[in-house]
N, C-alpha and C positions, 0 to 999 in steps of 0.2 A: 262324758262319753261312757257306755258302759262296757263292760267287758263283753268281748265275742262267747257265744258257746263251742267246744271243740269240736274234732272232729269224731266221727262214729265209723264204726264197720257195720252194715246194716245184713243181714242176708235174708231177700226173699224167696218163698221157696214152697214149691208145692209136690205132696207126695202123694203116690196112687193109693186110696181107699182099703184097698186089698193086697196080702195079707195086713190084717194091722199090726201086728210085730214092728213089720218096718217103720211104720209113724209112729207106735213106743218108744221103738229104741234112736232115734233119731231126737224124741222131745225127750227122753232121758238123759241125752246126749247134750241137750241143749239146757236142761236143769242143771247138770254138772258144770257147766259153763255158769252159769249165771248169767244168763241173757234178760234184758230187758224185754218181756213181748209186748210189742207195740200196736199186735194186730196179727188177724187170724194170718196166718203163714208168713210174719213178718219182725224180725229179733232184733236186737242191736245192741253190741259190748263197744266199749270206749277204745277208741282205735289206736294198736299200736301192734306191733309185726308179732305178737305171738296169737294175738286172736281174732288177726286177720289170718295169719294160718291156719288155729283151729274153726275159725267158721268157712273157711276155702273148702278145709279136710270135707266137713261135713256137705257141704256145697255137690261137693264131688260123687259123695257117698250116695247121696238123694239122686242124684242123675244117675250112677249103677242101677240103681233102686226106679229106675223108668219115670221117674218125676224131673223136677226143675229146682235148680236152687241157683240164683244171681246174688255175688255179693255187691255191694255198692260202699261207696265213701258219700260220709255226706255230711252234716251239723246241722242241729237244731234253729228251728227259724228263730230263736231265741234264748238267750240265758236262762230265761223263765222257764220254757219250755224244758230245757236240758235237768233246769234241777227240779221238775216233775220226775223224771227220768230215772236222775241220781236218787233221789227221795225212794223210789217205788224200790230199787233195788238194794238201799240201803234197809229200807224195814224188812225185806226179805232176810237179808242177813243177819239181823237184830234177832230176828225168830230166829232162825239157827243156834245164834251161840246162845239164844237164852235156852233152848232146849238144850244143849251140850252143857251149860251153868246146872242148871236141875241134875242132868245123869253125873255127874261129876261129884255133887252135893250127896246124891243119892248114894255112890259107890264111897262116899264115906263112910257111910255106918254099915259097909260088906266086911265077908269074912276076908281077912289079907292076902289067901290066894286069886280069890276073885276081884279084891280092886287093885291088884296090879293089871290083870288080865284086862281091865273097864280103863284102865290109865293109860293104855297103849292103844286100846281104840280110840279113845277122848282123844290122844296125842295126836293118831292118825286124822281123825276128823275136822281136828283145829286145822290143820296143816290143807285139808280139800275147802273148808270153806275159806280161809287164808286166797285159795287160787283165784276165788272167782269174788271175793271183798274187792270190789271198786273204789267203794265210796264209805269207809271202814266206820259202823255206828259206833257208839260208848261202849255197847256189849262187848266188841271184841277185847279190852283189856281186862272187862271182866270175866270172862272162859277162858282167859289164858292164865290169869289170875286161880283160878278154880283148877284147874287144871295141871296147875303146880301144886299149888296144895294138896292135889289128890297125890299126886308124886313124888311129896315131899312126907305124907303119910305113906306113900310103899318104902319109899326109901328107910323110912325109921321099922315099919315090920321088918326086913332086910334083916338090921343090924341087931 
């Protein structure tokens, strides 16, 4: 027997053409999230009550916005299919923290007013892609790794 695939929050949803601000800020909204896009006006995070709330919120938002947006619950017709899914949203992450690995690296050889200033960004940023890591690749121990070390180098200009 093989394992089932979980369950998902899917949200379909379509926005009016005009202004496009609103479909910006709505797929900005949705990159912050770290949604899976499965298809033109169609997203899906791994479901569980906080991002079935944040894709309600945005549901909501789309319909002020004179469009449509239905969430749904559903699971992949497949294990296999699901970890297509996970896979697509795991390398997206991978990129992230390997870009935050490099600034981190980079804000080593800054002058120590400025990679304190670069160590408290790094910190914040670990902590946004942290929110929407589902499916957490190898990179993320290594940016948090980096990441200390940057901090572990402000700490010693400090003293």
């Amino acid at each position: 027997m093989t394992a089932a695939a979980g369950q998902w929050v899917l949200l379909s949803y379509r926005i009016p053409r005009q202004p496009s601000t609103l479909r910006i800020t709505i797929w900005r909204k949705l990159d912050r999230l770290g949604v899976a896009r499965l298809g033109d006006g169609l997203v899906a995070l791994p479901a569980d009550a906080r991002t079935r709330e944040q894709l309600d919120w945005i549901a909501q938002e789309i319909g002020e916005m004179g469009g449509a947006g239905t969430l749904w619950l559903a699971s992949p017709g497949s294990l296999a299919q699901e970890q297509v899914i996970a896979e697509d949203m795991r390398r997206a992450r991978a990129a992230e923290y390997r870009a935050l690995i490099d600034q981190a690296q980079s804000a080593m050889r800054a002058r120590p007013g400025e990679r304190s200033r670069i160590a408290k960004r790094l910190q914040a940023e670990l902590r946004r892609i942290g929110r929407r890591d589902f499916f957490p690749p190898a990179e993320r121990d290594a940016a948090r790794r980096a990441v200390d070390d940057l901090k572990t180098l402000v700490a010693q200009d400090a003293s």
